[in-house]
N, C-alpha and C positions, 0 to 999 in steps of 0.2 A: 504494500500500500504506500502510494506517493505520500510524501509530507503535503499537510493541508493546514489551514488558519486555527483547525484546533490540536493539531500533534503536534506543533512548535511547541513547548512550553517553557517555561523557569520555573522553581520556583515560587514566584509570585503571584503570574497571571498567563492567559493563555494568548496567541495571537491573536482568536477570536476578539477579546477582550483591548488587546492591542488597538486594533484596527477599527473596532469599536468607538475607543475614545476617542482618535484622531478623525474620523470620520465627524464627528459629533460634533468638536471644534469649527468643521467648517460649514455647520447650520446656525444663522443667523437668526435674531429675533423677528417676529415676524415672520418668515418663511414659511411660504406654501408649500410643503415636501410632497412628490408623489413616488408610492411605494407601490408595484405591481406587485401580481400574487405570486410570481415562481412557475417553479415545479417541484417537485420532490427532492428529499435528503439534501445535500450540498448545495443544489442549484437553489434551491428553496433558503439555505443559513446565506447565502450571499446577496441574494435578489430583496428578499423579506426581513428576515431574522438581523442582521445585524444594523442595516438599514434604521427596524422599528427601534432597535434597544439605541442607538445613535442618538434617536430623534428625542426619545425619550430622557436620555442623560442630558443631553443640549437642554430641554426644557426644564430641567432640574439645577442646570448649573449656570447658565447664562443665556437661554431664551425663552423665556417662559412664554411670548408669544406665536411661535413658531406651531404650525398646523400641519395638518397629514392628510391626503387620500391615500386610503390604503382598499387594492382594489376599487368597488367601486361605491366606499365606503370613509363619506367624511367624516375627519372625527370619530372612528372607533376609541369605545371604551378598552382600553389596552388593559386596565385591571381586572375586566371578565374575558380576558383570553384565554381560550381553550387550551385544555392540556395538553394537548395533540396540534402540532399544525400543518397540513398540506393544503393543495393548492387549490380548495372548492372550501377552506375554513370560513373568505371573505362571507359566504354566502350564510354562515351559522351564526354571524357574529348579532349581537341582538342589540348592541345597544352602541349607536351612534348621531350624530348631529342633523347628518342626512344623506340617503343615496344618491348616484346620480347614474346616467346612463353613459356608456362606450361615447357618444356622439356627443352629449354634455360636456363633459372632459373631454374630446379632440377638440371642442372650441374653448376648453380653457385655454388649453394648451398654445393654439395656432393664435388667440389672444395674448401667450405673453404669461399668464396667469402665476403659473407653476414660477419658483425661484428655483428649484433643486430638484431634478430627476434621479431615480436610482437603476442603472441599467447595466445588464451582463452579457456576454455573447460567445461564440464556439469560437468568433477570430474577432483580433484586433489588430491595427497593423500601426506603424510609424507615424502615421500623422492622425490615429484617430479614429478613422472610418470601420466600421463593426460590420459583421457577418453572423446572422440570425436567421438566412435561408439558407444555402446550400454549401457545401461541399463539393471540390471539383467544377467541373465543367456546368453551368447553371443549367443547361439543355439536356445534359446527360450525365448528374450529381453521382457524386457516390454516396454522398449521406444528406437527404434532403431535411433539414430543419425544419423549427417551427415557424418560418416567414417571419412578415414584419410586426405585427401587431401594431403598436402607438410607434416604436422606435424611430423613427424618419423623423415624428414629430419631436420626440423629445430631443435630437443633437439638432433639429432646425430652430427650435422654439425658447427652448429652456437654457438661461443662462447660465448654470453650471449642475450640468449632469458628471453625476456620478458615473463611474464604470465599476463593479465589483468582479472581480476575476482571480484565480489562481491561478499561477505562473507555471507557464508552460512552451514550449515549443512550436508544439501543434495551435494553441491558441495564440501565441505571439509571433505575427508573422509580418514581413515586410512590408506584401501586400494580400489583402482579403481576396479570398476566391470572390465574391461577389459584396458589391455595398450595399445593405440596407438600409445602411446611416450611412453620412457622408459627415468623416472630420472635421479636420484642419485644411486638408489639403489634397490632392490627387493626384496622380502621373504630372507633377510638376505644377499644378497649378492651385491657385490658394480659392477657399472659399468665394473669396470677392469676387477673384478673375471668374468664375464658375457663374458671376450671376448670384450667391447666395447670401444672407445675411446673416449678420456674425453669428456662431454656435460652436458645436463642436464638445466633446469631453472636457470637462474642468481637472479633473484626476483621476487617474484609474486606481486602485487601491485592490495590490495582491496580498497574498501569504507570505510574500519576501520582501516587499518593497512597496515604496508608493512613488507616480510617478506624476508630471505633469507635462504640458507644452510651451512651458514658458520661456521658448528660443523664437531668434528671428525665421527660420524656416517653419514654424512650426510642427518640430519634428518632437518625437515622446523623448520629455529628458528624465533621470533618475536623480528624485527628488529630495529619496530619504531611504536607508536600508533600514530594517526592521536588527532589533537587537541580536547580535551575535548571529547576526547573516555577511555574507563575504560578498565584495562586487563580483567574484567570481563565481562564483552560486549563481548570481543571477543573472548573470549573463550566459551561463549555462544552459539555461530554462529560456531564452527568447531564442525567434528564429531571424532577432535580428539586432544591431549596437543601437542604443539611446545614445542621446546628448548624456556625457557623464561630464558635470563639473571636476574641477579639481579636487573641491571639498566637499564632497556628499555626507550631510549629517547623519544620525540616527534618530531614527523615528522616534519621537519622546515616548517615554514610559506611560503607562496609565496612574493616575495620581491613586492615593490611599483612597479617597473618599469616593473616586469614580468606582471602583474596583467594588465600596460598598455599596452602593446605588444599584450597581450592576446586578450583582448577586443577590441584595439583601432586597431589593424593592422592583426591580424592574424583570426581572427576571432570574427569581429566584427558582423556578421550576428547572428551570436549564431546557426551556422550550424553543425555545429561539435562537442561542447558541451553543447548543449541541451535536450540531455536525460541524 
């Protein structure tokens, strides 16, 4: 079994827990977060699960006005969260501010609404652009996905979308077999030139590292290693070189108090960061 955001450990906390806090850090007061449902096991703790506990610690520690659709569910009550979570829970959940439908949300969305998307996918390449249809040749896939769902909308719309992903090879690649999203940038060419308005990933946020695009190319640089990971580890794991600063820090620690929050009030069952 590959290492994943909860086999890392010290010690003190888990990566889960890690990636959790920094993530959290970059939810603002205020903020409309939107959190889709997942899928299953893994896809589900990175899409859903760490996402919720994020939003949840931000609003404990420094944005208490910060909101959620999660699914298609404003404002769930996240303290009658099911014991159990996959990816038809939005549908049990009983108690929230208000639903809305698929088409309601694509015009928040294409309005601008959302400040913070949470989004994952099989590939992600150098400047950005994600792959959530196909594998291979689009006309003759070898592993055909689950299409685009919202995805187009959130790297066109939303001011800083999240990416959640484990580092890998296969999903870190130069270039995407196919765009769903569209980056930063493409076969040389930058958003603007494309005709598009500004968007794109704000950070992608793995099990080893977290990264962002804050070069003049807008190519993916390596922003921060996660503690007691190696540049060479992770470079390892891509199928391609980031922008590497000189000085790559280490992803700050989770504080004492986040660590209790974590565990003792938001997620004490271990429902959400458990895979």
């Amino acid at each position: 079994m590959t290492a994943a955001m909860t086999t890392t450990r010290s010690s003190a906390y888990s990566t889960n827990e890690l990636v959790t806090a920094l993530v959290a850090s970059e939810i603002r007061d205020d903020d409309l977060v939107f959190v889709g449902v997942g899928t299953n096991g893994r896809a589900f703790t990175l899409a859903v699960g760490i996402p919720l506990v994020a939003l949840q610690l931000a609003r404990l520690r420094h944005a208490p006005g910060a909101s959620v659709y999660f699914g298609n569910l404003l404002e769930p009550d996240l303290s009658q969260m099911p014991t159990t979570l996959r990816q038809d829970s939005f549908t049990r959940w009983h108690a929230a501010a208000s639903t809305a439908d698929v088409g309601y949300k694509c015009d928040m969305l294409m309005c601008r609404r959302f400040d913070v998307s949470f989004d994952s996918a099989a590939q992600i390449d150098a400047h950005g652009n994600l792959n959530i249809t196909a594998i291979g040749d689009y006309a003759r896939p070898t592993v055909r996905l689950v299409g685009c769902l919202a995805q187009p909308e959130h790297l066109a719309f939303v001011p800083r979308p999240i990416v959640m992903m484990d580092l890998s090879r296969r999903g870190f690649v130069e270039k995407v077999d196919f765009v769903t999203s569209v980056g930063h940038a493409r076969d040389g060419r930058t958003r603007e030139e494309l005709g598009l308005a500004s968007g794109g990933p704000h950070l992608v946020v793995t099990d080893k590292a977290i990264f962002d695009f804050a070069t003049p190319g807008r190519r993916m640089r390596l922003r921060s290693l996660h503690p007691r990971v190696s540049r060479e580890e992770v470079l390892d794991l891509m199928g391609f070189v980031p922008v590497i600063p000189d000085d790559v820090p280490v992803t700050p620690e989770p504080a004492a108090a986040d660590l209790a929050s974590i565990r003792g009030t938001i997620d004490p069952g271990r429902t959400l960061l458990k895979v």
